[in-house]
C-alpha positions as CSV (number, residue, x, y, z in Angstrom):
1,X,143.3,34.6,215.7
2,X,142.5,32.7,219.1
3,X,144.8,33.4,221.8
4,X,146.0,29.8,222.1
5,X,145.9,30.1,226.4
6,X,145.1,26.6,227.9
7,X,141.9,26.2,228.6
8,X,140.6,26.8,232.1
9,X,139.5,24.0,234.9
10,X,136.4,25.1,234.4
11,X,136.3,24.5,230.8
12,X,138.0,21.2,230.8
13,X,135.1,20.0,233.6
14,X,132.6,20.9,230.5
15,X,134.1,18.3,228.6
16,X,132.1,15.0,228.4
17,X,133.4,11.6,227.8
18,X,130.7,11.0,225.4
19,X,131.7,14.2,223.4
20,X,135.4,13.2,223.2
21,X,134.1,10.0,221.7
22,X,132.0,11.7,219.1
23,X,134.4,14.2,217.9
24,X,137.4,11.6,217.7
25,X,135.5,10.1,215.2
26,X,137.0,11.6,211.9
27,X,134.5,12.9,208.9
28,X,135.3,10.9,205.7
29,X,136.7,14.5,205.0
30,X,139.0,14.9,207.6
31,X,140.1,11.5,206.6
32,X,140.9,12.2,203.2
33,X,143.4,14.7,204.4
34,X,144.9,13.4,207.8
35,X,144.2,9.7,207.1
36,X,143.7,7.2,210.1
37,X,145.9,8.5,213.0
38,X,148.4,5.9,214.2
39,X,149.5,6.8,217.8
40,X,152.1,3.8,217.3
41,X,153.7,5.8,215.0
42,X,153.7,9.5,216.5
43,X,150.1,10.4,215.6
44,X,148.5,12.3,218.7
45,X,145.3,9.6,220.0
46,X,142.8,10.8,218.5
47,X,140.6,11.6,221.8
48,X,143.5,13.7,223.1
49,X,143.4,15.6,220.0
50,X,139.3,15.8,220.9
51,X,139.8,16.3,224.4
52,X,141.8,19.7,223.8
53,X,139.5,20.8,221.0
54,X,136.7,20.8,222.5
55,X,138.2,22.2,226.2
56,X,139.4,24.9,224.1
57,X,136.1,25.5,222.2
58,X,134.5,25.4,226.1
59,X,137.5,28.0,227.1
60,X,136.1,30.5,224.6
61,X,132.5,30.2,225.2
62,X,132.7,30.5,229.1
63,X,135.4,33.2,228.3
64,X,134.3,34.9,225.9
65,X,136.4,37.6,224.4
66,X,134.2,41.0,223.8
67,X,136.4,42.8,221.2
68,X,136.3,39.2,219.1
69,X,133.4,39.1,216.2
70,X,132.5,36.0,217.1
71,X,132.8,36.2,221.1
72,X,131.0,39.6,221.5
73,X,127.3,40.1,221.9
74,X,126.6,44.0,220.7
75,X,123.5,45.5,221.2
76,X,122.0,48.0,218.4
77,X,123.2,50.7,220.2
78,X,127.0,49.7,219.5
79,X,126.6,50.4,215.6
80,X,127.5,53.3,213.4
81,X,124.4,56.4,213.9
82,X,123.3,56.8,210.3
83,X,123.0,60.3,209.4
């Protein structure tokens, strides 16, 4: 499970305005399930909801957590010695 920290300075300065645009764009799937977000009515705007994604997708990449599958980079050496 990610560890849900806010996402560093550094991370945030990765994110682009172009990228917020493109990922605020809902797929026809996410739009099937969420629907249109209407901030008049409490939705979160859609490129603050892309704005955080993608700072926290940044966060993990420049921070990288070793003992996560998908944030460690193992070597050969770190596996099981077959016998």
């Amino acid at each position: 499970m990610p560890s849900m920290k806010d996402p560093s300075p550094e991370a945030w300065e990765n994110v682009t305005d172009g990228n917020v645009e493109t990922r605020a764009q809902l797929l026809p799937e996410e739009q099937s399930v969420e629907g249109h977000p209407d901030p008049e009515q409490g939705d979160l705007d859609p490129k603050v909801q892309a704005a955080v994604i993608l700072a926290e997708s940044e966060e993990r990449t420049i921070h990288a957590d070793p003992d996560d599958a998908q944030g460690g980079h193992r070597q050969s050496s770190d596996t099981a010695d077959l016998p």
